[in-house]
C-alpha positions as a Markdown table, in Angstrom:
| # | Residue | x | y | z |
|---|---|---|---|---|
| 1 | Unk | -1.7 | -6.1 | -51.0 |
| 2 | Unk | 1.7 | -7.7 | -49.6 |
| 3 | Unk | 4.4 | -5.6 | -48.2 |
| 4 | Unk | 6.7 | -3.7 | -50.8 |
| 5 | Unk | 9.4 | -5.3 | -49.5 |
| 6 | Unk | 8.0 | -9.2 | -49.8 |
| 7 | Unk | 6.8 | -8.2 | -53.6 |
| 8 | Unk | 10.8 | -8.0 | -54.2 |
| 9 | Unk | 11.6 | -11.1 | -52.2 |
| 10 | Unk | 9.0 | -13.3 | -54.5 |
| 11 | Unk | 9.8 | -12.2 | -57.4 |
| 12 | Unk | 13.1 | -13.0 | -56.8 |
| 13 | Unk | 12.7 | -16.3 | -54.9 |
| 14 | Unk | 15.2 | -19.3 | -55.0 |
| 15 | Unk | 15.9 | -20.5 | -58.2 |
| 16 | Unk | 16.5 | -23.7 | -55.9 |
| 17 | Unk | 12.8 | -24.6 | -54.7 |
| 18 | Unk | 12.0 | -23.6 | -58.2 |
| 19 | Unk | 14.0 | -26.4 | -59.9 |
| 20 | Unk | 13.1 | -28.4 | -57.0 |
| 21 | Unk | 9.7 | -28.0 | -57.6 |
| 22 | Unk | 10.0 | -29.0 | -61.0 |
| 23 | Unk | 12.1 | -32.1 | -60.2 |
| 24 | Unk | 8.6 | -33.0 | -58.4 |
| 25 | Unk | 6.8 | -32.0 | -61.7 |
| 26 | Unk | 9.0 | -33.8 | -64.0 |
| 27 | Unk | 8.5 | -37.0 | -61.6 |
| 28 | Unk | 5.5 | -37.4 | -61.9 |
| 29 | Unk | 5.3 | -37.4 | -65.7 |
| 30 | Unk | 8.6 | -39.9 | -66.4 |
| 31 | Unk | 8.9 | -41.1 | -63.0 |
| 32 | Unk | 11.3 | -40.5 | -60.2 |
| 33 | Unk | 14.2 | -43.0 | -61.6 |
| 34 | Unk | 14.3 | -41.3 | -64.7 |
| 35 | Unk | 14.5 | -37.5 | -63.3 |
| 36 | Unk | 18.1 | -36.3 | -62.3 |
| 37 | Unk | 17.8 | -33.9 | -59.9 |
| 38 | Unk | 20.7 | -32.3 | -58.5 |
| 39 | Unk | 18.7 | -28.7 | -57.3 |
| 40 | Unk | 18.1 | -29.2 | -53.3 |
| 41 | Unk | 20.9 | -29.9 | -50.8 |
| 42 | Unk | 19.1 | -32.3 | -48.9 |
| 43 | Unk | 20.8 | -35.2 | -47.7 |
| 44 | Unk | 20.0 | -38.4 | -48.8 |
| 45 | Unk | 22.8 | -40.4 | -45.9 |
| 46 | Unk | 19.9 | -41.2 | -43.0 |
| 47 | Unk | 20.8 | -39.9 | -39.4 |
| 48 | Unk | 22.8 | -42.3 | -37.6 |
| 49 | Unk | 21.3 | -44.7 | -35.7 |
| 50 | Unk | 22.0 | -43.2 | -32.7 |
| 51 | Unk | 19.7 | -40.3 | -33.7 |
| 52 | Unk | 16.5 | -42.6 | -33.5 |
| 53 | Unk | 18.0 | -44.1 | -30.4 |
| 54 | Unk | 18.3 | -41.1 | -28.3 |
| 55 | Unk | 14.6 | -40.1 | -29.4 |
| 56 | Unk | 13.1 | -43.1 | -28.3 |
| 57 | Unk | 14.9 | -42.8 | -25.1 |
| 58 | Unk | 13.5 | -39.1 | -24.5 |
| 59 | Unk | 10.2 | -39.9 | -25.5 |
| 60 | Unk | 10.0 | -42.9 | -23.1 |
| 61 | Unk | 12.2 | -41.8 | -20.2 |
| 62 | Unk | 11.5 | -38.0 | -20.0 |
| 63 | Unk | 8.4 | -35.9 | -18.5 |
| 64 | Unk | 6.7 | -34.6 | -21.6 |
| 65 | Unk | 5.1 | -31.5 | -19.7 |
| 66 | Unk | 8.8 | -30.4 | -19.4 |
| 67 | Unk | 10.4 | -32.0 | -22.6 |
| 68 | Unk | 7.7 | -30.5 | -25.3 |
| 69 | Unk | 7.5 | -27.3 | -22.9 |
| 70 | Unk | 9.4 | -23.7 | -23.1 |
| 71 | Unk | 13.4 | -23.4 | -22.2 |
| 72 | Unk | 14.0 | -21.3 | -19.0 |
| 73 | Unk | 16.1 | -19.4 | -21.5 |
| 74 | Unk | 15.6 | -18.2 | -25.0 |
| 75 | Unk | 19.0 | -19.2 | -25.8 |
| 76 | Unk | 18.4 | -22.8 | -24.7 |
| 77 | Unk | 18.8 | -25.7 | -22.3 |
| 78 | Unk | 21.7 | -25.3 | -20.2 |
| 79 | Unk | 22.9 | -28.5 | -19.4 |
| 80 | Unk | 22.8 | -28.6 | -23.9 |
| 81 | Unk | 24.8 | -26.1 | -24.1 |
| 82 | Unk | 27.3 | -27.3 | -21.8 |
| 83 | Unk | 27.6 | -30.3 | -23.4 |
| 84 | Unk | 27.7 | -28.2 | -26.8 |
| 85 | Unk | 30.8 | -26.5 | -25.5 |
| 86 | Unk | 32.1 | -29.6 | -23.7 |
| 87 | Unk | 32.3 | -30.8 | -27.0 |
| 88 | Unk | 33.9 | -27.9 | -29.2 |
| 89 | Unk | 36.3 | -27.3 | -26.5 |
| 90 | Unk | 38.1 | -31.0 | -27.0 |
| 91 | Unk | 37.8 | -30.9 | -30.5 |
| 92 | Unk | 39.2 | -27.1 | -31.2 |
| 93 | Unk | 41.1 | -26.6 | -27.9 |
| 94 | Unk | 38.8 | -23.4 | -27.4 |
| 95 | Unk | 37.5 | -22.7 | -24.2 |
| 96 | Unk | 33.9 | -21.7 | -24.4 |
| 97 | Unk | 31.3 | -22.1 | -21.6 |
| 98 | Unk | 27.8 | -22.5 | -21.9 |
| 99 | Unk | 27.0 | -18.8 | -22.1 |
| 100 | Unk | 28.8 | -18.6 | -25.1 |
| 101 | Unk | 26.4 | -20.7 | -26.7 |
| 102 | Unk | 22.5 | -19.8 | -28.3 |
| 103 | Unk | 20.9 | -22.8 | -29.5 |
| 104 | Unk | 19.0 | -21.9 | -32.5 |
| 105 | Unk | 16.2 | -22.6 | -35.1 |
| 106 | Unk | 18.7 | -24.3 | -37.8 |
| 107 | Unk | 21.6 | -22.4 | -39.1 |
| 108 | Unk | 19.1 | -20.1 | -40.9 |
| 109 | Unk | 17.6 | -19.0 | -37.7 |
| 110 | Unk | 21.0 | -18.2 | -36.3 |
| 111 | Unk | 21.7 | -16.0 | -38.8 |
| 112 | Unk | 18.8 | -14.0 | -38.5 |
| 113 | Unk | 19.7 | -13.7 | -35.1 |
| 114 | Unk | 22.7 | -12.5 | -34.6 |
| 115 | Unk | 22.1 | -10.2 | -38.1 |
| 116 | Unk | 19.0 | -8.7 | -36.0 |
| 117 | Unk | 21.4 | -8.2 | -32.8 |
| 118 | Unk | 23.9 | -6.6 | -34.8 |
| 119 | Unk | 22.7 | -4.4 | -38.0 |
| 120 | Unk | 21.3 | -0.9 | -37.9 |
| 121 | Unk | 20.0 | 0.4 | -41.2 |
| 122 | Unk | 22.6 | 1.3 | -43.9 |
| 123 | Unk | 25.0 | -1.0 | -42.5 |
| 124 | Unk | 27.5 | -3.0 | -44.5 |
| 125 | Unk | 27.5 | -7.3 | -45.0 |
| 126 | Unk | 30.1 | -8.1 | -46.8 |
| 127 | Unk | 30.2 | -11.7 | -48.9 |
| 128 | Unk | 32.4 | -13.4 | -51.2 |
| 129 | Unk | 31.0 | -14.2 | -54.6 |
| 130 | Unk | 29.7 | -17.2 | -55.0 |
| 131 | Unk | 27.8 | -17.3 | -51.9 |
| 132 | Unk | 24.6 | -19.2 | -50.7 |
| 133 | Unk | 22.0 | -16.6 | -51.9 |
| 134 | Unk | 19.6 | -16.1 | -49.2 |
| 135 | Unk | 22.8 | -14.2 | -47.4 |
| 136 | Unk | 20.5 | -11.4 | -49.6 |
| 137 | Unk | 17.1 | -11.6 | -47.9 |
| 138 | Unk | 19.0 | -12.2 | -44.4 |
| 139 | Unk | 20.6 | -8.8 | -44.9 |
| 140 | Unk | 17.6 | -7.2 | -46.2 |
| 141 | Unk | 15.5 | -8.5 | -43.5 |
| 142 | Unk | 17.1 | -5.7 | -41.1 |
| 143 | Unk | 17.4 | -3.4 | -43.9 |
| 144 | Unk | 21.2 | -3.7 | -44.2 |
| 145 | Unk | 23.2 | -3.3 | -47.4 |
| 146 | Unk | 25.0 | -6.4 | -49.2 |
| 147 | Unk | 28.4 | -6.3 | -50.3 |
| 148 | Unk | 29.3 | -8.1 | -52.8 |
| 149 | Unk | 33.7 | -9.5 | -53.5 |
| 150 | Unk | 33.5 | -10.7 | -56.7 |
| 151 | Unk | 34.9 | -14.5 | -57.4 |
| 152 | Unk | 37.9 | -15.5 | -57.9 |
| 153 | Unk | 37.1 | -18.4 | -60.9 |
| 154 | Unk | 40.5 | -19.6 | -60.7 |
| 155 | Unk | 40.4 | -20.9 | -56.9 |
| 156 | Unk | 36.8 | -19.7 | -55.6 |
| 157 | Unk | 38.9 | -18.5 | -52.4 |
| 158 | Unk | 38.2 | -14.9 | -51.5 |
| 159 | Unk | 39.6 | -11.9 | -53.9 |
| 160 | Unk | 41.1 | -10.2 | -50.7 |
| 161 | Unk | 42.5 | -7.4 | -52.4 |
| 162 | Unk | 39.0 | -6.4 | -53.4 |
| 163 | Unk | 38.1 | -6.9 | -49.9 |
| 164 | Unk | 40.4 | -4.9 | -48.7 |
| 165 | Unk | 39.2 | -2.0 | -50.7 |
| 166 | Unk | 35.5 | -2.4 | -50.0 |
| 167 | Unk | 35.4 | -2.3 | -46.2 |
| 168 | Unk | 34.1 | 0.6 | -45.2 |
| 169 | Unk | 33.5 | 2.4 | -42.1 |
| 170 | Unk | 29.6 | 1.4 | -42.8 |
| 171 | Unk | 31.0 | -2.3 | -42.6 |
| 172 | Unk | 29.5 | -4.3 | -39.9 |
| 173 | Unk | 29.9 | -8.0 | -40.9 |
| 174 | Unk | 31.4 | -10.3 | -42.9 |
| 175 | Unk | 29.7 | -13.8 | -43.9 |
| 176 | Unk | 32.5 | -16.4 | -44.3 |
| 177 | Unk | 31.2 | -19.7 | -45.4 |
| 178 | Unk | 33.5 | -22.7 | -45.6 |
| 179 | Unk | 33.5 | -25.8 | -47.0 |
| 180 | Unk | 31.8 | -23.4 | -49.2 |
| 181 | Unk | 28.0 | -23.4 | -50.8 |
| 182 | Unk | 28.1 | -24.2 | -53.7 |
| 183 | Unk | 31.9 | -24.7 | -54.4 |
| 184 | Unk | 32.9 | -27.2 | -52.3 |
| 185 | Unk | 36.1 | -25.4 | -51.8 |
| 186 | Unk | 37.6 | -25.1 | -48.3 |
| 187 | Unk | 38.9 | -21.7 | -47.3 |
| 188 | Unk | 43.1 | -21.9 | -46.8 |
| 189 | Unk | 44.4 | -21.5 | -43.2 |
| 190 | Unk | 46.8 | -18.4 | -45.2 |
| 191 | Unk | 43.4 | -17.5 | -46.8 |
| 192 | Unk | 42.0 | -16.9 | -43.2 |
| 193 | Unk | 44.6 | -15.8 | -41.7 |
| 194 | Unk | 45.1 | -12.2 | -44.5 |
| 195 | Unk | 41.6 | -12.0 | -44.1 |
| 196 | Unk | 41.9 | -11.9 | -40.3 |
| 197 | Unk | 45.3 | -9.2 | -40.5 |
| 198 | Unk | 42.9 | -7.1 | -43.1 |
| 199 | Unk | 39.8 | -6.6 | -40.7 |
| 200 | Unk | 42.4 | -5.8 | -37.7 |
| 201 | Unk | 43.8 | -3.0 | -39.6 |
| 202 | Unk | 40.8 | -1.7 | -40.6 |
| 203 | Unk | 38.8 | -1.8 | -37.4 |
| 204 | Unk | 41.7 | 0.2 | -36.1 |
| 205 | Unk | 41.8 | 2.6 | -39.3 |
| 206 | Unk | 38.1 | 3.4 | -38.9 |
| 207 | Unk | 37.6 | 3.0 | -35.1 |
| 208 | Unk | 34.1 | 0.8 | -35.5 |
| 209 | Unk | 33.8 | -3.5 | -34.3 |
| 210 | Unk | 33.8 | -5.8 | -37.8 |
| 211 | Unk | 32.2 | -8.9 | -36.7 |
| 212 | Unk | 33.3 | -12.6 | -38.9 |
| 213 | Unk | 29.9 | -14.5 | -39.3 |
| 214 | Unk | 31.1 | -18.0 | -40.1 |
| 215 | Unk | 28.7 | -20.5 | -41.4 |
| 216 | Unk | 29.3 | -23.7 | -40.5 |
| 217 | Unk | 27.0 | -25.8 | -41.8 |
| 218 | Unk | 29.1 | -27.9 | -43.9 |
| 219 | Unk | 32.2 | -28.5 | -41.2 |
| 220 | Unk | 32.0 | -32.1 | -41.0 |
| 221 | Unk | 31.6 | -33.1 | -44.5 |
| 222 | Unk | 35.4 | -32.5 | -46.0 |
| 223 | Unk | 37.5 | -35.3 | -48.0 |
| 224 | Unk | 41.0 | -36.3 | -48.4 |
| 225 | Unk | 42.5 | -35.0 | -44.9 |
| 226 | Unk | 41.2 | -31.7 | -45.3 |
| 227 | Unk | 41.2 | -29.3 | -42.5 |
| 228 | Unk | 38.4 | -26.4 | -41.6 |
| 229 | Unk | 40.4 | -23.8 | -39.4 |
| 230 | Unk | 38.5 | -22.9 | -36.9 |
| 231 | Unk | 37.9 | -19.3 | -37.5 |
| 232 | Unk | 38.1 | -17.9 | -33.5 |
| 233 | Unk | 41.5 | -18.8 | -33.3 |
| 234 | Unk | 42.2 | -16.1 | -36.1 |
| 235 | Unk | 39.6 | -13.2 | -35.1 |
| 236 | Unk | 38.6 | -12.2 | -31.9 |
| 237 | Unk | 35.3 | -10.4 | -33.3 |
| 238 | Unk | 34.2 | -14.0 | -34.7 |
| 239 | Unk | 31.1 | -15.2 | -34.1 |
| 240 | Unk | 30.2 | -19.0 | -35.2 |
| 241 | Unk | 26.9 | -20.1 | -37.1 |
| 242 | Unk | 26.5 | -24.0 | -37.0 |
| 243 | Unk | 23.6 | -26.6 | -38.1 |
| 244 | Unk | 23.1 | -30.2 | -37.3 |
| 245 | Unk | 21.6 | -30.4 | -41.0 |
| 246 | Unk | 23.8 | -31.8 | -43.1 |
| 247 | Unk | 26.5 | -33.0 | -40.1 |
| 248 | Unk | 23.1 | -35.5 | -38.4 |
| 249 | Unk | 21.1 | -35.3 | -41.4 |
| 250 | Unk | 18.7 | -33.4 | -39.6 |
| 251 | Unk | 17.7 | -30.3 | -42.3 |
| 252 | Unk | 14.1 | -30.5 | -41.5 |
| 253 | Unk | 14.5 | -30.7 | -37.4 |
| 254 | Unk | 15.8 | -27.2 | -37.3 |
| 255 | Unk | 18.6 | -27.2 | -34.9 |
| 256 | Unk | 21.8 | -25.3 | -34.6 |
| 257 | Unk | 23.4 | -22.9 | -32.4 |
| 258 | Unk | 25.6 | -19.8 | -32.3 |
| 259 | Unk | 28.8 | -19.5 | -30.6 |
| 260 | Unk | 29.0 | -16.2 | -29.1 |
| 261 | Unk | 32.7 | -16.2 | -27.5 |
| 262 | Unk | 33.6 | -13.6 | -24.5 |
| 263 | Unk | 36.6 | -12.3 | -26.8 |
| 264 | Unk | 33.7 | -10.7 | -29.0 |
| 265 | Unk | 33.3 | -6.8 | -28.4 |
| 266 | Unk | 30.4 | -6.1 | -26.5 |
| 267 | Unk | 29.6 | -10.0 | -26.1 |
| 268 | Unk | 27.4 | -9.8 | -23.2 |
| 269 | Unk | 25.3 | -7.2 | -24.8 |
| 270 | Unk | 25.4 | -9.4 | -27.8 |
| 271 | Unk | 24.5 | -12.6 | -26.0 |
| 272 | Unk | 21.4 | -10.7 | -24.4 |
| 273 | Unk | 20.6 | -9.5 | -27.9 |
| 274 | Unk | 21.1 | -12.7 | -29.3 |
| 275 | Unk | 18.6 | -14.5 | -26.8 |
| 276 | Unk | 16.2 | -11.7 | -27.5 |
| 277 | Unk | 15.9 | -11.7 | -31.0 |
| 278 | Unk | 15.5 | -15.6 | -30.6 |
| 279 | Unk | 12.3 | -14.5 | -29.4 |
| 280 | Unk | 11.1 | -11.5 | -31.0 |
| 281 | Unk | 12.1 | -12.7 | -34.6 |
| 282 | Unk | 9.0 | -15.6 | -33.5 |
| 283 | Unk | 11.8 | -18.7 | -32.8 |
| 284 | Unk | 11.1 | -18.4 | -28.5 |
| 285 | Unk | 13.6 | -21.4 | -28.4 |
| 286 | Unk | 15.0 | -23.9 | -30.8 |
| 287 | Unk | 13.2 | -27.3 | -30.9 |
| 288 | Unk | 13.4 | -28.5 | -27.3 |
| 289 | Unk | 13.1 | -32.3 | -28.2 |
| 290 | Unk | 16.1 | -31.7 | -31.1 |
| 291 | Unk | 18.1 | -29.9 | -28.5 |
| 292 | Unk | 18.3 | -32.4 | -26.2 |
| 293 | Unk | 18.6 | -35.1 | -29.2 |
| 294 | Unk | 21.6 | -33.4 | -30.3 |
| 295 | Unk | 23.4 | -33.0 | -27.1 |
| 296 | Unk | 23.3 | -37.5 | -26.7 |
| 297 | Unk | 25.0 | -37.3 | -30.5 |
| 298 | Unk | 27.4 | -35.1 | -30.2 |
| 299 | Unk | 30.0 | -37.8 | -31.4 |
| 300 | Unk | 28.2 | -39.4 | -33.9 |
| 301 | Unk | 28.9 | -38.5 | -37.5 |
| 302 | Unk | 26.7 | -39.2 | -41.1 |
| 303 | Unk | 28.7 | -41.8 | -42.9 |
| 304 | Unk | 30.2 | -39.0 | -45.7 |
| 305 | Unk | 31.8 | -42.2 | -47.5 |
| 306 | Unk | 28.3 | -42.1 | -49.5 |
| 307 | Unk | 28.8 | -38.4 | -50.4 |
| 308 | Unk | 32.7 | -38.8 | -51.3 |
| 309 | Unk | 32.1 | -42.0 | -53.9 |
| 310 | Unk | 29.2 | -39.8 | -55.1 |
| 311 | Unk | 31.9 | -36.9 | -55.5 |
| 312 | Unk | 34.3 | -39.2 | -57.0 |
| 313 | Unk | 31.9 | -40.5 | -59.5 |
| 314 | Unk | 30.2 | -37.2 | -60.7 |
| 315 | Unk | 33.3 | -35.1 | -60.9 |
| 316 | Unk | 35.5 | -37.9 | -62.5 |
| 317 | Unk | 32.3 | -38.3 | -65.0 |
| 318 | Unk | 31.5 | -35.1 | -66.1 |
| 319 | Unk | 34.9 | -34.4 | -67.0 |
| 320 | Unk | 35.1 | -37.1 | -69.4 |
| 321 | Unk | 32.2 | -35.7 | -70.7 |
| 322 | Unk | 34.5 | -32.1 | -71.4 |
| 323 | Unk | 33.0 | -30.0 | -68.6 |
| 324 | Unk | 35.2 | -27.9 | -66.5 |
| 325 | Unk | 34.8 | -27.7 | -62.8 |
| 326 | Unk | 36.9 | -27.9 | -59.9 |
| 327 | Unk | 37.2 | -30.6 | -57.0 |
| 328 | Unk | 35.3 | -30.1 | -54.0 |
| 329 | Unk | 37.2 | -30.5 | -50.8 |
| 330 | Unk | 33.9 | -30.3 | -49.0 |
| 331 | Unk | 30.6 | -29.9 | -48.3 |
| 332 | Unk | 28.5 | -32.1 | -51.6 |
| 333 | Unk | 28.3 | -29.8 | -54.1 |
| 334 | Unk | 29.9 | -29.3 | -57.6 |
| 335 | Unk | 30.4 | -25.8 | -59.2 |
| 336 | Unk | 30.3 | -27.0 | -62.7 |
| 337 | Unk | 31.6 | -23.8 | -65.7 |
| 338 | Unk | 28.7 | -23.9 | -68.2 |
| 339 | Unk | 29.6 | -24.2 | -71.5 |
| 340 | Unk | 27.7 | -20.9 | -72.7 |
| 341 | Unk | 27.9 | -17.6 | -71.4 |
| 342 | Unk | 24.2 | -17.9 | -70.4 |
| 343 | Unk | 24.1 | -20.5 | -68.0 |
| 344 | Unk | 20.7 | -20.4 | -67.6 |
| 345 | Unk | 20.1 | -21.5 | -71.3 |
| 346 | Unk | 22.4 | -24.3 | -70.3 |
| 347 | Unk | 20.1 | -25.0 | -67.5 |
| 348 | Unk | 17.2 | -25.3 | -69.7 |
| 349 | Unk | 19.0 | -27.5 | -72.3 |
| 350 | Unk | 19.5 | -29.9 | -69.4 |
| 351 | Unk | 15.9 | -30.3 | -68.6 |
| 352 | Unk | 15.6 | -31.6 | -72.0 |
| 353 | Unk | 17.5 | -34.9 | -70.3 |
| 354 | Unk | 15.6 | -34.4 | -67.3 |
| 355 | Unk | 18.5 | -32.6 | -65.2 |
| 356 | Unk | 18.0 | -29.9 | -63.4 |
| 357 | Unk | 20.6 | -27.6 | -62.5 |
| 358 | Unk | 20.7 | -24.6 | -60.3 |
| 359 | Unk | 22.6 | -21.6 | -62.3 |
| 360 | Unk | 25.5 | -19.9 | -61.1 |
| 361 | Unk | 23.7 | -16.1 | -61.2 |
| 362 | Unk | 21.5 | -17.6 | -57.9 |
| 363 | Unk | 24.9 | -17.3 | -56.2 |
| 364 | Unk | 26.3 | -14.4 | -57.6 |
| 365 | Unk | 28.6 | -16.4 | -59.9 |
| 366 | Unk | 27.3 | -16.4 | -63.6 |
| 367 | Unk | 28.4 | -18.7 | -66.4 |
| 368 | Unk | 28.2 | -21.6 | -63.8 |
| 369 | Unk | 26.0 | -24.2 | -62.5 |
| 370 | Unk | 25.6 | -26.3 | -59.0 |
| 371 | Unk | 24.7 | -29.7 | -58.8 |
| 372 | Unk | 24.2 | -31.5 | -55.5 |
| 373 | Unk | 25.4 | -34.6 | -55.3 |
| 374 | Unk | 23.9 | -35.6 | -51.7 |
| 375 | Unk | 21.7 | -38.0 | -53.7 |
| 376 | Unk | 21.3 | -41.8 | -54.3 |
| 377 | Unk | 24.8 | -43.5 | -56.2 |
| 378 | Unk | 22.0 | -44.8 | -58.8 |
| 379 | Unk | 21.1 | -41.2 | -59.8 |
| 380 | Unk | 24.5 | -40.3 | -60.5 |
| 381 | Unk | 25.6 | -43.3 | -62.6 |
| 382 | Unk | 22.4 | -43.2 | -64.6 |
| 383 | Unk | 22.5 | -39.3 | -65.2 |
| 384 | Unk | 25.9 | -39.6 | -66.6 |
| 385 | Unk | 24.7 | -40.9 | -70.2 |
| 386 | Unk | 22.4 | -37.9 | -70.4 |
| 387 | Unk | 25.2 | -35.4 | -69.2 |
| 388 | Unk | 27.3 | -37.3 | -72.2 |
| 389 | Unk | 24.0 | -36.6 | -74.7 |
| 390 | Unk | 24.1 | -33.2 | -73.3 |
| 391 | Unk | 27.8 | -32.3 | -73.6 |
| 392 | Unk | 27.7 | -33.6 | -77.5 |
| 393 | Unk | 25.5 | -30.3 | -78.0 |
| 394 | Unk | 28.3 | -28.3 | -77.0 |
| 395 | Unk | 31.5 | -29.8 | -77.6 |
């Protein structure tokens, strides 16, 4: 018998894996070239060069007792998180130093962490509708309560009058994540900035510490001169979530960090918590070969050209074909509004042309569906017929 709790969880697990699964099923009947898969956010750009440079050079030039061995610290290498800050701190004009900094088990793992250093039971997350859906199971991991702000459809920035209304004085966090899963949209500097003014108020109307949880795996990959503020210049309670993912294509090495600033109430104690957790939540330390990979490429960049003709192609595309959907400043996904109320019909009249679409109720959002484009150029052009057979069953 599994725990009450996990019964919930896989019963309700990610419509995501699901359709990527079948993208694997569906493969292996008609072959790869002929499925369209747009379910998994997994980049298709390879790591730069640099990557497979700098872990040559560890594996040759470093002692492997030390290199494949435990961190002194929970929270990581030192000299990594110096040069982690070294680096944030010419790019944002911040002024963090390594003890700021918590290197961590993928953006995932960081979340966990500093949701298990900072949530007692009954206490309030706040997210803004649509939202990357295991935000839920985080949550519910430290048996806190998700709070939903509905979306604005118009935009897809935050509805901050409803925020406004919802904080509580059980509210604990808010999950801010921008460019945005699965909208693409960037959050405005104005956008950030009335958020900011709101949570000031109300820490000071109720008395309590509202930390900003911004998730930051998408920072890098924005188009057309777009700027991410940088959200501890707007809140002092702000504490950063970031992953080399999609920014290195790295998803399946696991390796982020948190940025933990000393303007953060109680930030030592959260720090301590923080590298705690690391280890109690069974992380010890982030990969200790990917943290000191990360830290000789902290300049490099994935070539995003790839993702912004794919962007280009697939929104400029699918519009011809009569579907509505707005223009992703970031990240490489498309919110696209399905045709029928039921989006999940929609989903299952795609797989007729072998698409598969993740619908719009996985992130809170029905009557939509996400596509990632972070795949090859060829899968695009050639799934734009089908999307064109498609669209003549409902226009």
């Amino acid at each position: 018998m599994i725990a009450k709790k996990m019964k919930h969880m896989v019963a309700n697990s990610s419509a995501i894996r699901a359709m990527f699964e079948e993208g694997n099923r569906l493969a292996g009947i008609y072959g790869a070239e002929n499925v369209f898969d747009f379910s998994l956010g997994n980049p298709n750009v390879p790591a730069p060069e640099a990557v497979k440079k700098a872990i040559f050079e560890l594996l040759e030039g470093s002692d492997p007792v030390v290199l494949h061995g435990y961190t002194n610290s929970n929270s990581g290498y030192a000299d990594v998180r110096e040069a982690v800050v070294t680096s944030l701190n010419d790019r944002f004009g911040t002024s963090f130093e390594g003890k700021n900094i918590v290197m961590t088990v993928g953006a995932a793992g960081g979340l966990n962490v500093i949701l298990k250093s900072l949530i007692n039971p009954g206490d309030e997350v706040i997210v803004f509708a649509p939202y990357f859906g295991e935000y839920r199971s985080y949550t519910s991991n430290y048996d806190g309560v998700l709070v939903e702000i509905s979306p604005d459809t118009d935009t897809f920035q935050p509805k901050l009058n409803e925020f406004e209304q919802k904080i509580t004085p059980k509210t604990k966090a808010v999950i801010v994540n921008t460019p945005n899963n699965p909208t693409g949209v960037v959050y405005s500097e104005e956008t950030i900035q009335k958020m900011a003014a709101i949570m000031e108020a109300k820490q000071k109307e109720y008395g309590t510490e509202i930390y900003l949880i911004s998730d930051e795996p998408y920072r890098e990959l924005v188009y057309d001169g777009v700027e991410v503020p940088y959200l501890t210049k707007y809140y002092a309670n702000t504490v950063v979530g970031y992953s080399y993912s999609k920014s290195l294509s790295l998803p399946g090495e696991r390796i982020g960090y948190l940025v933990i600033p000393d303007e953060v109430a109680d930030s030592e104690d959260l720090r301590s918590a923080a590298n705690v957790a690391t280890r109690i939540l069974g992380f010890v330390n982030a990969p200790t070969l990917q943290q000191k990979v990360v830290a000789k490429c902290l300049n490099e960049k994935t070539d995003i050209s790839y993702y912004d003709r794919n962007r280009e192609t697939l929104y400029a595309g699918l519009r011809d074909c009569g579907f509505e959907c707005i223009k992703p400043e970031g990240a490489f996904y498309l919110f696209v509004k399905s045709p029928v109320e039921d989006e999940k019909a929609f989903c299952e009249a795609g797989k007729k042309y072998n698409i598969l679409m993740v619908p719009g109720s996985s992130f809170a959002c029905p009557g939509y569906v996400r596509l990632a484009y972070c795949v090859s150029y060829e899968t695009i052009v050639n799934a734009l017929p089908k999307f064109k057979e498609l669209a003549k069953e409902y226009f």
